[in-house]
SEFINU-995462 format. One line per 5 residues: number of its first residue (from 1); their letters; for each residue x, y, z negated of N, C-alpha, C, O, CB. Coordinates in Angstrom, 3 decimals. Glycine has a CB too. Layout:
<nodes>
NUM = a = X:Y:Z:X:Y:Z:X:Y:Z:X:Y:Z:X:Y:Z ~ ... $
</nodes>
This chain:
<nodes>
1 = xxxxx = 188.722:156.211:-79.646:187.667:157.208:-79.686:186.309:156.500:-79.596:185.854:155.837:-78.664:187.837:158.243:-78.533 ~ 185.842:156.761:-80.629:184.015:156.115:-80.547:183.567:156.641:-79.258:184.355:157.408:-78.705:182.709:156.815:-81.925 ~ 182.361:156.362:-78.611:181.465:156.659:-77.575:180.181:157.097:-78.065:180.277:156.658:-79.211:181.301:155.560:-76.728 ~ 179.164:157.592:-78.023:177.942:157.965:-78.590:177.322:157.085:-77.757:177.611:156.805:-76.594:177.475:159.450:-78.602 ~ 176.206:156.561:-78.634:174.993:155.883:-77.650:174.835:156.068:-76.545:174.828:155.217:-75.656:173.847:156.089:-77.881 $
6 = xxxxx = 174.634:157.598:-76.410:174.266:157.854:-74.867:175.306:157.457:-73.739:174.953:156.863:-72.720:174.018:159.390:-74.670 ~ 176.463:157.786:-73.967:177.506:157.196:-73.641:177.543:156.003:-73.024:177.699:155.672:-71.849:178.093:157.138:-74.501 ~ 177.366:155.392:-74.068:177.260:153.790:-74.274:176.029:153.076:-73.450:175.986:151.931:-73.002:177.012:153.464:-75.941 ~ 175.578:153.554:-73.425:173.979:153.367:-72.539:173.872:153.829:-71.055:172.946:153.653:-70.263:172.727:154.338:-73.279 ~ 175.369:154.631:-70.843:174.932:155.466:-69.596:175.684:155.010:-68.411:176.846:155.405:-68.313:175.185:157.036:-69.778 $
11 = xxxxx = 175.212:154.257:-67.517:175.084:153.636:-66.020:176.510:154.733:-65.053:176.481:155.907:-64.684:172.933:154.006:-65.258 ~ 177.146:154.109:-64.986:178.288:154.648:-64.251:177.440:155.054:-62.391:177.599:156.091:-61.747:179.804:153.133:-64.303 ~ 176.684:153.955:-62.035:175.903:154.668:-61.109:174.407:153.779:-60.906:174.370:152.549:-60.883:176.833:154.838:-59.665 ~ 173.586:154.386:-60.812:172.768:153.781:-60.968:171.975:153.451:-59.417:172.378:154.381:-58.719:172.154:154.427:-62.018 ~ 171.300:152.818:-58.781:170.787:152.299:-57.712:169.255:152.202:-57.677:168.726:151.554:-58.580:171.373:151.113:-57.558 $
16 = xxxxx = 168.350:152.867:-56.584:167.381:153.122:-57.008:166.399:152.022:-56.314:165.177:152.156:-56.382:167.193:154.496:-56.856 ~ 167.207:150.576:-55.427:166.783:149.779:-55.411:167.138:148.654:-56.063:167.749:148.971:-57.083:166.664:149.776:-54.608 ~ 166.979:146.827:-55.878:167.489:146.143:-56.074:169.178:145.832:-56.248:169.947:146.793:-56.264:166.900:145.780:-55.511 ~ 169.592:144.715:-56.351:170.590:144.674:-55.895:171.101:144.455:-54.470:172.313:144.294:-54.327:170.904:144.075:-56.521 ~ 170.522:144.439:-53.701:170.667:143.746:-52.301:170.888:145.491:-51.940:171.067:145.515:-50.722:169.060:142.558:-51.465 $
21 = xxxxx = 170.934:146.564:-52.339:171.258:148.017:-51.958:172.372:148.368:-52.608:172.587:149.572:-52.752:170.211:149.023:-52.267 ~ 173.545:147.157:-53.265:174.781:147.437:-53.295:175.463:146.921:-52.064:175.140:145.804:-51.659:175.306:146.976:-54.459 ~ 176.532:147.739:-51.313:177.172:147.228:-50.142:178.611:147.368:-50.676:179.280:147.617:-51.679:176.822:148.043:-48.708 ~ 178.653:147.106:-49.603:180.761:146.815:-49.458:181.136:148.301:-49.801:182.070:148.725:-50.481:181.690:146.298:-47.302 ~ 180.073:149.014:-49.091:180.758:150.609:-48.749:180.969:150.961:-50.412:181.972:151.296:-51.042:179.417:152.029:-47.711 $
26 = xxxxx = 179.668:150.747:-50.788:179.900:151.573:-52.099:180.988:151.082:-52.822:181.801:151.874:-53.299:178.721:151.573:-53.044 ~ 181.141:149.535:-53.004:182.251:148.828:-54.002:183.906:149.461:-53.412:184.897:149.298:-54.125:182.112:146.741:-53.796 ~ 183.971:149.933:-52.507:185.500:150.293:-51.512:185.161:151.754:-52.424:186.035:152.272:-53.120:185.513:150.325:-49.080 ~ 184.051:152.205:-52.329:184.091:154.091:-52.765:184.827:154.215:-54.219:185.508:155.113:-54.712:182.150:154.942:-53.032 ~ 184.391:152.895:-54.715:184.592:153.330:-56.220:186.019:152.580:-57.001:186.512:152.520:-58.127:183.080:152.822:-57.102 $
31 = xxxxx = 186.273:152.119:-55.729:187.963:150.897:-55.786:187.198:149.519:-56.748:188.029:148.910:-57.421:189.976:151.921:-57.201 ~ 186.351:149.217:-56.814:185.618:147.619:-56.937:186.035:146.768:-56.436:185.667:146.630:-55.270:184.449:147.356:-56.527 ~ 187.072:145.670:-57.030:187.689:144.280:-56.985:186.710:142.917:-57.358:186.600:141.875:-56.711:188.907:144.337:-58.039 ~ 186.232:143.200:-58.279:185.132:142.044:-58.797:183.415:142.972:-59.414:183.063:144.043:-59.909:186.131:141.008:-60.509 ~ 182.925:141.873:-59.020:181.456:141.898:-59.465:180.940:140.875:-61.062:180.797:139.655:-60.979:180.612:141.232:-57.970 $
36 = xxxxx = 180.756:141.524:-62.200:180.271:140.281:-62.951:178.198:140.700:-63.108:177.739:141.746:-63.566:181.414:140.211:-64.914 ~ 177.510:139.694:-62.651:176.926:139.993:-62.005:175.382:139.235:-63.043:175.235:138.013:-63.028:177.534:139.638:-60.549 ~ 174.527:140.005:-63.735:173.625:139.469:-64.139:172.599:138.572:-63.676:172.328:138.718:-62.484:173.312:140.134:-64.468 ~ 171.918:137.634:-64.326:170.950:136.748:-63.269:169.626:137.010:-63.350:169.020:137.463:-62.379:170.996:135.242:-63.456 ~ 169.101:136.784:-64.382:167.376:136.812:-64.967:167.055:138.682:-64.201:167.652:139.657:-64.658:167.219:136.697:-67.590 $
41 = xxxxx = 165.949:138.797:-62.935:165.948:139.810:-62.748:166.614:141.159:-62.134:166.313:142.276:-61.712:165.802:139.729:-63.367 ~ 167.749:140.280:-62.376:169.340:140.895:-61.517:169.097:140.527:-60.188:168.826:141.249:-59.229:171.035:140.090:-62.001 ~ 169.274:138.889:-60.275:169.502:138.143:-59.034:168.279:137.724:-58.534:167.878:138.081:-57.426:170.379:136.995:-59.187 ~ 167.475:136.774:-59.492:166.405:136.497:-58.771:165.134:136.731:-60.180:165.583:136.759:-61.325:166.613:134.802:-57.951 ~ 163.776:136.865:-59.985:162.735:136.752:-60.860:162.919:135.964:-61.762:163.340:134.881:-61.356:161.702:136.473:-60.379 $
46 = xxxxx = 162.766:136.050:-62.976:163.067:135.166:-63.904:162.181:134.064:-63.959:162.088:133.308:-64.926:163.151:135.748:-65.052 ~ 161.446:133.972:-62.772:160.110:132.683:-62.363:160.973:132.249:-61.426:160.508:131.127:-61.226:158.284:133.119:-61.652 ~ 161.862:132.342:-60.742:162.729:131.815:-59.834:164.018:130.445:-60.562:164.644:130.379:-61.620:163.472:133.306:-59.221 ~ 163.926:129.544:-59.331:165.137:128.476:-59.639:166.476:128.773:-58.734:167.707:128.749:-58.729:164.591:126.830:-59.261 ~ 165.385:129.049:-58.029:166.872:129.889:-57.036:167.058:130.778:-55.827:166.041:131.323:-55.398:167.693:128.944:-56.448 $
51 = xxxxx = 168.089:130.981:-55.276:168.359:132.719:-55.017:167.462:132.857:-52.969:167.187:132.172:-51.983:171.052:133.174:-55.045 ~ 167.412:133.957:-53.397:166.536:134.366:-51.848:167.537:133.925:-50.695:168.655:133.511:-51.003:166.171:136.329:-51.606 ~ 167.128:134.015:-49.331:167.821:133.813:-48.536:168.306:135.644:-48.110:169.302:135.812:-47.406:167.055:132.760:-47.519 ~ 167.791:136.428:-48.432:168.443:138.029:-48.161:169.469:137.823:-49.603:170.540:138.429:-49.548:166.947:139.759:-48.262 ~ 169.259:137.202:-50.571:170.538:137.198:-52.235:171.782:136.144:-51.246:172.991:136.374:-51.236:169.567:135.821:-54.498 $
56 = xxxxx = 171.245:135.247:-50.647:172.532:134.673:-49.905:173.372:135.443:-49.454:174.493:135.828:-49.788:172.326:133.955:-48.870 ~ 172.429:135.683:-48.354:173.404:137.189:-47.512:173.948:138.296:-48.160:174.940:138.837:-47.673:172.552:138.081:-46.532 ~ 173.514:138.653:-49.046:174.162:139.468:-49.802:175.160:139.249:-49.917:176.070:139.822:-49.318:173.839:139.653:-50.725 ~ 175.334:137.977:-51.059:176.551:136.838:-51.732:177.699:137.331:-50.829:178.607:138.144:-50.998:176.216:134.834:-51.491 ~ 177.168:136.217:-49.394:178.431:136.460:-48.179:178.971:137.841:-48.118:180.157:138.080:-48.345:177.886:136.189:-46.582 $
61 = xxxxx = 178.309:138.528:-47.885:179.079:139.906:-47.081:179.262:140.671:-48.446:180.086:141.569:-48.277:177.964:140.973:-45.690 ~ 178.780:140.635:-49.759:180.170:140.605:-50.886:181.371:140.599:-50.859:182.282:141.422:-50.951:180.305:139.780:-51.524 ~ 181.196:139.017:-50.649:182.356:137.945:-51.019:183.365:138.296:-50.605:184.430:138.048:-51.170:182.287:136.649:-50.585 ~ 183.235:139.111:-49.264:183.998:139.443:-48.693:185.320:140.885:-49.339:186.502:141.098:-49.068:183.113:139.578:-47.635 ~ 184.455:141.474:-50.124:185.427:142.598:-50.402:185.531:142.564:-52.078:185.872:143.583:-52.678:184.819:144.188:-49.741 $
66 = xxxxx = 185.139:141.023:-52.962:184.909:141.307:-54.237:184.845:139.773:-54.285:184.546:138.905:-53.464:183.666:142.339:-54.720 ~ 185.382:139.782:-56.017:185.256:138.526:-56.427:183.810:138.539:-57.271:183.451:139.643:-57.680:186.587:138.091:-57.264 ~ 183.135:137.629:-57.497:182.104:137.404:-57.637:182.072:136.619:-59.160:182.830:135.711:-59.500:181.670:136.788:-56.426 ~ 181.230:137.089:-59.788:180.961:135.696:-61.357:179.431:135.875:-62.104:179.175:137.057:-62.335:182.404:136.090:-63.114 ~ 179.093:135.567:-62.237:177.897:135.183:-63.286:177.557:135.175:-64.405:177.123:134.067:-64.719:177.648:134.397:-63.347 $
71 = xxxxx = 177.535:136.037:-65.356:177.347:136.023:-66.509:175.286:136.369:-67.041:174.691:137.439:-66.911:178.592:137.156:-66.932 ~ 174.727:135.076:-67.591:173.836:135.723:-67.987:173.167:135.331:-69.376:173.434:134.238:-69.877:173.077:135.736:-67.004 ~ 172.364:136.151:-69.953:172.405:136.125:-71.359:171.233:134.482:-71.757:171.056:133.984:-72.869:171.721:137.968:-71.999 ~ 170.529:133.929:-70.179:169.901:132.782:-70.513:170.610:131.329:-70.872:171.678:131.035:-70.335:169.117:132.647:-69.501 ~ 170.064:130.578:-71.659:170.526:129.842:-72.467:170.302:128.286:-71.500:170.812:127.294:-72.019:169.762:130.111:-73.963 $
76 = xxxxx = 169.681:128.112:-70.355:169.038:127.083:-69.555:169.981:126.797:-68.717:170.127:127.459:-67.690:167.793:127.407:-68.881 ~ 170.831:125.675:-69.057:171.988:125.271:-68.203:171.227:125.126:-66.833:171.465:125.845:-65.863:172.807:123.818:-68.735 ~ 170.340:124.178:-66.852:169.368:123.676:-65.623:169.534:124.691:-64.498:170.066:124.529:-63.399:167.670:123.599:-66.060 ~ 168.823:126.030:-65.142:168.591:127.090:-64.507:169.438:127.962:-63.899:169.210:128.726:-62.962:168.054:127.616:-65.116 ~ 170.556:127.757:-64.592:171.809:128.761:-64.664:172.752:128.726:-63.431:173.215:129.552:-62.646:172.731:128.412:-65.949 $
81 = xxxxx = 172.848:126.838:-63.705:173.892:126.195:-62.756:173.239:126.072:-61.413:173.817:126.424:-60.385:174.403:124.717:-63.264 ~ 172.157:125.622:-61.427:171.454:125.442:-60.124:171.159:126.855:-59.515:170.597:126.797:-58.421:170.076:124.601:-60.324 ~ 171.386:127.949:-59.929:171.569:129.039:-58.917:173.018:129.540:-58.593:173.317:130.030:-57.504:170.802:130.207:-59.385 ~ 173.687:129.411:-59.392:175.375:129.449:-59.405:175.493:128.552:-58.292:175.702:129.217:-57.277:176.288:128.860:-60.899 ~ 175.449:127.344:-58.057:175.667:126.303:-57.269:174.852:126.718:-55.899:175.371:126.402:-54.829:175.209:124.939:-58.003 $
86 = xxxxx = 173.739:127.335:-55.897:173.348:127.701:-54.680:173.705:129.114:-53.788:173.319:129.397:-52.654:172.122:127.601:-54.869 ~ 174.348:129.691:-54.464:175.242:130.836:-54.553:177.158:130.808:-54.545:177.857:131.766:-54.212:174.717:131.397:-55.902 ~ 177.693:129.375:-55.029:178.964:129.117:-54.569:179.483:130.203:-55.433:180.383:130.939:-55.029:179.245:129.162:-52.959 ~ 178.998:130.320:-56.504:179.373:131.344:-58.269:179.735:130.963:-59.535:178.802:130.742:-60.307:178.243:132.035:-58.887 ~ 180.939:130.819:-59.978:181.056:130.952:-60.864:180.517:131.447:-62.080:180.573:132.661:-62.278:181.575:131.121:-60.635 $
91 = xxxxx = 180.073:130.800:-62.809:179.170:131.294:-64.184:179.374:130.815:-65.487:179.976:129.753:-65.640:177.788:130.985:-64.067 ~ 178.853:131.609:-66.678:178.840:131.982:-67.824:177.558:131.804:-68.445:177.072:132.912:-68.221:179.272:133.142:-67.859 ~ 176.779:131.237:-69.002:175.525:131.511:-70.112:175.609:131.646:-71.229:176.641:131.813:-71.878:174.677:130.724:-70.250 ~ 174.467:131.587:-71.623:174.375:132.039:-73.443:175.699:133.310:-73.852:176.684:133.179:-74.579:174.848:130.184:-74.672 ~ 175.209:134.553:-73.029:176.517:135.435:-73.026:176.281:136.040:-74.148:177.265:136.526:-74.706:176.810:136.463:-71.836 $
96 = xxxxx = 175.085:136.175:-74.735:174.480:137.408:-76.132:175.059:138.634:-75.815:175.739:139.305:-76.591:175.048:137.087:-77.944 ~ 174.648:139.053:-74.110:175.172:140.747:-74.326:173.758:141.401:-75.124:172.600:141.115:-75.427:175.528:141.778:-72.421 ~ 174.623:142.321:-75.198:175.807:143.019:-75.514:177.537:142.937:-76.013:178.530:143.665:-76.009:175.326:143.485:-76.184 ~ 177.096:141.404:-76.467:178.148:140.970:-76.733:179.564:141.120:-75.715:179.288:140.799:-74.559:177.745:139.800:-76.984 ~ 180.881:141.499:-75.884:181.522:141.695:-74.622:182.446:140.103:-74.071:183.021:140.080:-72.983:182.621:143.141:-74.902 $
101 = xxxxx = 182.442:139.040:-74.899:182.772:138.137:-75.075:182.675:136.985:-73.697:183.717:136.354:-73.516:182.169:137.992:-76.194 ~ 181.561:136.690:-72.776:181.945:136.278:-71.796:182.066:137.084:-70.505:182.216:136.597:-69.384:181.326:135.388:-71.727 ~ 181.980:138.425:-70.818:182.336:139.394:-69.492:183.835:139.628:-69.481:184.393:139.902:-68.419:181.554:140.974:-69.543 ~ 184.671:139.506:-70.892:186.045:139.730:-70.914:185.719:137.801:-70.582:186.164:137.341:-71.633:187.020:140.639:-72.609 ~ 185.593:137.488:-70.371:186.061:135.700:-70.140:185.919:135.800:-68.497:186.744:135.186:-67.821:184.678:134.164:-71.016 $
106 = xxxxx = 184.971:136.504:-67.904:184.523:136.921:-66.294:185.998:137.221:-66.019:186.933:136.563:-65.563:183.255:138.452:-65.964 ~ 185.855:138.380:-66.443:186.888:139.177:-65.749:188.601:139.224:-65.562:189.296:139.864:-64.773:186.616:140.184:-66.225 ~ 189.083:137.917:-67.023:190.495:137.276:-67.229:190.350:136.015:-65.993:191.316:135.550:-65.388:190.764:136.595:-69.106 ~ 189.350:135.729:-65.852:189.199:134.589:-64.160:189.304:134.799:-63.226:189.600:133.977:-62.358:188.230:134.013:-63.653 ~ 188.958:136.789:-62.942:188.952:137.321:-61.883:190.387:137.779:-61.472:190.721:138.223:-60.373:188.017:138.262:-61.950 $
111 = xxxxx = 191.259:137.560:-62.701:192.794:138.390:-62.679:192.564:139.574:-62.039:193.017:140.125:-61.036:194.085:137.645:-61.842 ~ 191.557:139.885:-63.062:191.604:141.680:-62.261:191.778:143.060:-63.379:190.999:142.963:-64.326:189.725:142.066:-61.346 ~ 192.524:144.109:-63.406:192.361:144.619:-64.344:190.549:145.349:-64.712:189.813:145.529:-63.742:193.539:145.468:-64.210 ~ 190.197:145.587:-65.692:188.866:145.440:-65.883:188.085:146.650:-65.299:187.030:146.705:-64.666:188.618:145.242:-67.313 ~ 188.945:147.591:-65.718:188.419:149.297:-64.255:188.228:148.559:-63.131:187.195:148.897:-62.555:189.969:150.847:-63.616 $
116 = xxxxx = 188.621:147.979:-62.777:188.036:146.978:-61.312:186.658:145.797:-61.078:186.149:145.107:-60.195:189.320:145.952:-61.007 ~ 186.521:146.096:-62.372:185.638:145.273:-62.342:183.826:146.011:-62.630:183.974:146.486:-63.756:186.240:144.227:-63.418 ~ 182.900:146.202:-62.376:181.784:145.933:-62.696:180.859:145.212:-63.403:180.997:144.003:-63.591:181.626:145.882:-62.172 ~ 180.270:145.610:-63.662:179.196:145.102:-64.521:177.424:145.552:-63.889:176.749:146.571:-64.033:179.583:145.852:-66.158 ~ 177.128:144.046:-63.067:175.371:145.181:-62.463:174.330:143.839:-63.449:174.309:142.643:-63.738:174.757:145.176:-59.525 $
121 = xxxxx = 173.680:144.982:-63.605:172.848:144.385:-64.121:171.268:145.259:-64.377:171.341:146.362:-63.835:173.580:143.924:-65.250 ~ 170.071:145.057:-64.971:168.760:145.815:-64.828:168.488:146.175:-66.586:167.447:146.383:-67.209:167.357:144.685:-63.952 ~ 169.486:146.147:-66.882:169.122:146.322:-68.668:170.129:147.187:-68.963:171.339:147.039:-68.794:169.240:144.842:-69.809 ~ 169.285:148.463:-69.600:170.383:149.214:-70.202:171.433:148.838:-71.478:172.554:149.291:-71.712:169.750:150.293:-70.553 ~ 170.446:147.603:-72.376:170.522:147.535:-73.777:171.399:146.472:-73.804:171.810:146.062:-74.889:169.225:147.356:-74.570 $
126 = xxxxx = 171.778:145.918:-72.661:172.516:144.432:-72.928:173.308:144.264:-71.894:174.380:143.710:-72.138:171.584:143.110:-73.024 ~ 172.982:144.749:-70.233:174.020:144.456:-69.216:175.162:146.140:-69.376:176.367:146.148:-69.629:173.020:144.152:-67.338 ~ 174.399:147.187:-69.166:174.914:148.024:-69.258:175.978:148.354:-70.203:177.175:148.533:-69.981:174.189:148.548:-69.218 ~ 175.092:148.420:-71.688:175.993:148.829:-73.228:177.053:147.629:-73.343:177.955:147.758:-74.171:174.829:148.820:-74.923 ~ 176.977:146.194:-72.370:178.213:145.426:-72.939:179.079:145.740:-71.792:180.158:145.160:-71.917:178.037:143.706:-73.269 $
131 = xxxxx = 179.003:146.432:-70.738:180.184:146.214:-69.526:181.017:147.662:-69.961:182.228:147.823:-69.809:179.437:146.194:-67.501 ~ 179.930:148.812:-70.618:180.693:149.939:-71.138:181.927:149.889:-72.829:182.942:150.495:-73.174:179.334:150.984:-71.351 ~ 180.942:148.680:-73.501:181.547:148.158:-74.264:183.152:147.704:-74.189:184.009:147.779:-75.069:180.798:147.367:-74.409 ~ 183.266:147.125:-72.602:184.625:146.097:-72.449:185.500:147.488:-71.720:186.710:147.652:-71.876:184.362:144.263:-71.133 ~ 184.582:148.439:-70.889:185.662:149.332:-70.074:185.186:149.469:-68.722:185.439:150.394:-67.951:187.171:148.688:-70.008 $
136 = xxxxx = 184.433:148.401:-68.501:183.774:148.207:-66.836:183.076:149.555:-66.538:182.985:150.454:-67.374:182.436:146.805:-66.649 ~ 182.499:149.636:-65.044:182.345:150.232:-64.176:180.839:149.941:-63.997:180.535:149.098:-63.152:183.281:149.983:-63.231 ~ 179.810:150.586:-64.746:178.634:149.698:-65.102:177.589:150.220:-63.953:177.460:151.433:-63.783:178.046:149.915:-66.826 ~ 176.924:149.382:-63.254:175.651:149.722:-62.363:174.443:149.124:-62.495:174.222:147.924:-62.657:175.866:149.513:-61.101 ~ 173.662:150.031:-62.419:172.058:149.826:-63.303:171.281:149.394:-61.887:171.560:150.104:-60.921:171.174:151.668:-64.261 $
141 = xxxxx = 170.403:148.381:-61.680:169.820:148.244:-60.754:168.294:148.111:-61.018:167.984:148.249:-62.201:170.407:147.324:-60.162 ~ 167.166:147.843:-60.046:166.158:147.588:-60.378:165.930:146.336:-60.466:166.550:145.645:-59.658:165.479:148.112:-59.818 ~ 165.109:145.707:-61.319:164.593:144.388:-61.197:164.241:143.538:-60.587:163.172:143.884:-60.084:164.081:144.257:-61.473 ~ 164.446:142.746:-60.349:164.219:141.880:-59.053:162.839:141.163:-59.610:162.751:140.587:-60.695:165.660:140.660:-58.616 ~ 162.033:141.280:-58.874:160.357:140.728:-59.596:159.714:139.463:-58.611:159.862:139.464:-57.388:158.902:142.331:-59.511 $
146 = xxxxx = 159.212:138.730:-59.120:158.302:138.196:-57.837:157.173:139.146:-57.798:156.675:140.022:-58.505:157.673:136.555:-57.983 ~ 157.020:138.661:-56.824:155.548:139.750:-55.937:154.446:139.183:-56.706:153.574:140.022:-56.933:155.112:139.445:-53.833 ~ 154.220:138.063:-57.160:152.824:137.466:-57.825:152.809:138.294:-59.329:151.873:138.457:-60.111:152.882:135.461:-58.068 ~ 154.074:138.697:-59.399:153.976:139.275:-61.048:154.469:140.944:-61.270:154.735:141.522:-62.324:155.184:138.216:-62.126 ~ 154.480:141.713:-59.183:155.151:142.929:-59.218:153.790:144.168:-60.067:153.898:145.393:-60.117:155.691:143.310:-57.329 $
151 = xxxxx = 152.801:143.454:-60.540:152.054:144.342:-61.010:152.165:144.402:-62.552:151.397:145.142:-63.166:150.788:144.112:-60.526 ~ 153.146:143.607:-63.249:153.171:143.376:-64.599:153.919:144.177:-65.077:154.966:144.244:-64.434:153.474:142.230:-64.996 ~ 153.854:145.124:-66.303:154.570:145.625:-66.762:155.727:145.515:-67.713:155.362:144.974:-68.756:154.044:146.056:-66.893 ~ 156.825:145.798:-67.710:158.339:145.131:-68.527:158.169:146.307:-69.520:158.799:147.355:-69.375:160.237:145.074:-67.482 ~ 157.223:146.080:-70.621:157.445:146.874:-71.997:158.807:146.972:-72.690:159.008:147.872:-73.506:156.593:146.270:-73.021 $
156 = xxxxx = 159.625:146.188:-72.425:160.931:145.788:-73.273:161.748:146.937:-72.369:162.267:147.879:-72.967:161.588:143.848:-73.178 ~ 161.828:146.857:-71.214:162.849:147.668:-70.009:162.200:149.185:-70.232:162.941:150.166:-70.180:162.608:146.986:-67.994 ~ 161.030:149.295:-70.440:160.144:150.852:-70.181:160.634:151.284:-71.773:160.710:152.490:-72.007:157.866:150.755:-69.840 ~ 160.938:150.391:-72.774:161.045:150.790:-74.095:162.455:151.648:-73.811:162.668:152.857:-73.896:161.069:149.448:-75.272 ~ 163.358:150.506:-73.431:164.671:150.942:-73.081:165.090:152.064:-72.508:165.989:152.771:-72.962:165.108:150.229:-72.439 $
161 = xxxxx = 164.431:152.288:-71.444:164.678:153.651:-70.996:164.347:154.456:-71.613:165.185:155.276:-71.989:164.297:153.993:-70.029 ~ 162.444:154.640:-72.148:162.519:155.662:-72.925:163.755:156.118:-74.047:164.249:157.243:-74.134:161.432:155.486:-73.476 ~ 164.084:154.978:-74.830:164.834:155.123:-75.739:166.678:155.677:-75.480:167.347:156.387:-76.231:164.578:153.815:-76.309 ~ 167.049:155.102:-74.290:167.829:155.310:-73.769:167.762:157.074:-73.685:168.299:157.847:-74.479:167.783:154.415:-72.709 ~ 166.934:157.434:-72.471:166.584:158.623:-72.669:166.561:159.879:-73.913:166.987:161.033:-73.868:165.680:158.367:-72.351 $
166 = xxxxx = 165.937:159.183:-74.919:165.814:160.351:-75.796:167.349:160.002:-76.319:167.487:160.876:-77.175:164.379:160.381:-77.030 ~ 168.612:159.226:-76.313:170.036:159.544:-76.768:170.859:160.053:-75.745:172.055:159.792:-75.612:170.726:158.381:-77.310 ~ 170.158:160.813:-74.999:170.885:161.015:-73.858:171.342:160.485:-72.091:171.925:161.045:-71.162:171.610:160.971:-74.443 ~ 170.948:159.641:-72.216:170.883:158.788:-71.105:170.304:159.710:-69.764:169.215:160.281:-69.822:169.895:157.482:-71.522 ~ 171.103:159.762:-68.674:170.181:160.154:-67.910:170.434:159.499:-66.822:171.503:159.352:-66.231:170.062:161.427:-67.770 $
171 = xxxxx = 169.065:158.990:-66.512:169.004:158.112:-65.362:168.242:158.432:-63.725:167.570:157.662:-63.040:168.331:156.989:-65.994 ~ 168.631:159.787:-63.468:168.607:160.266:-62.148:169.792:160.584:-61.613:170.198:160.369:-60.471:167.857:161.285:-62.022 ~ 170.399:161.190:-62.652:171.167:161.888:-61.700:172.190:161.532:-61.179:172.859:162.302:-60.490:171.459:162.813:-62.016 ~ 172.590:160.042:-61.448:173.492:159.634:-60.953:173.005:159.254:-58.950:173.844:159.300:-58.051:173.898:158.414:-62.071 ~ 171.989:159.026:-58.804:171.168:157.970:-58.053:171.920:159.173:-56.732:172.462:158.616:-55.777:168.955:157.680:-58.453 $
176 = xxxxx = 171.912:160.644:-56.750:172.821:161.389:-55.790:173.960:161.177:-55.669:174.606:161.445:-54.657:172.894:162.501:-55.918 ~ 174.451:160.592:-56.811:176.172:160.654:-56.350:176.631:159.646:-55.054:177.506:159.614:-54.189:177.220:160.059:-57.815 ~ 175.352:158.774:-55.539:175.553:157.650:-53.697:175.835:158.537:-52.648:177.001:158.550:-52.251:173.875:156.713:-52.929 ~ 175.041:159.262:-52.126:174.909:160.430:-51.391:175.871:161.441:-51.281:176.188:161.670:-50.114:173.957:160.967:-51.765 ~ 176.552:162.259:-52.311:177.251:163.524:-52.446:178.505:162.811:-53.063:179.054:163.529:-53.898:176.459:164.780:-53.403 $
181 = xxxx = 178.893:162.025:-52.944:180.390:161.354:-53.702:181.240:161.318:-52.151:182.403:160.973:-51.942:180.158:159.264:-54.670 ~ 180.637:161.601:-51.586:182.273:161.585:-50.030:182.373:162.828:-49.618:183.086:163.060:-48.641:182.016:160.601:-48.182 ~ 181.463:164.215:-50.485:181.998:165.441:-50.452:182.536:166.136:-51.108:182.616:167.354:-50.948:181.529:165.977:-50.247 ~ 183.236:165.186:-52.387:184.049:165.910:-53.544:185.364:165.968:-52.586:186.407:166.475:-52.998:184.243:164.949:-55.248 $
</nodes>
């Protein structure tokens, strides 16, 4: 069965902060085994070499209930590995998501079936549309920015949504189900 764009575009749950406002709780709510986990903006500012000391902590108290991997669409081994390595992560570059090609390579490492798996990432057009692409469990987060550049605007991400939006996309209403999902 085809999917329609909107479909295809649309955030299984979306998070109305960073990533550091995914917890254990939520990954147990939704039966989450593995994380494949975007970098540029995901993890750290794309002016960043490497990960915060609150992205550490994160990592850890993850690690704990999820397998963890790295997939990101930058092409800078330098960059890639040296946060993988400071993070104790397994990783993937030059992924060309949308492409579904190293998230099914993530997730055959994770020996996990792929409903178990996730996909977070801050792009509708490339983290999102490729984890819905493979079958994953897709979560939309906000961008991780440096503060020297939190006044700059992401024309490419604001395009996205709009566009997202007008095929249907809707990107509120999931942001309650955090909230109202332990009273179904």
């Amino acid at each position: 069965m085809l999917m329609s764009w909107g479909e295809l575009l649309q955030p299984d749950l979306i998070l109305g902060g960073s990533i550091i406002s995914l917890t254990p709780e939520i990954l147990q709510q939704y039966n989450l085994q593995g994380l494949v986990l975007d970098v540029d903006e995901t993890l750290v500012p794309i002016s960043s070499t490497q990960a915060s000391e609150a992205l550490l902590l994160w990592v850890e108290q993850i690690r704990q209930v999820a397998l963890l991997c790295l997939v990101s669409n930058n092409l800078s081994e330098t960059r890639i590995s040296n946060i993988a390595k400071g993070l104790n992560l397994p990783y993937f570059l030059g992924a060309a998501k949308p492409s579904r090609r190293k998230l099914r390579q993530a997730v055959e490492a994770m020996k996990l079936p792929v409903e178990q798996v996730a996909m977070v990432g801050d792009r509708l057009f490339t983290d999102v549309l490729a984890g819905n692409r493979l079958g994953m469990f897709t979560i939309l987060v906000e961008p991780m920015v440096d503060p020297a550049f939190a006044a700059r605007s992401y024309p490419v991400r604001t395009f996205e949504v709009w566009l997202s939006q007008i095929l249907g996309v809707s990107l509120q209403a999931l942001q309650q189900n955090l909230k109202n999902h332990d009273k179904d």
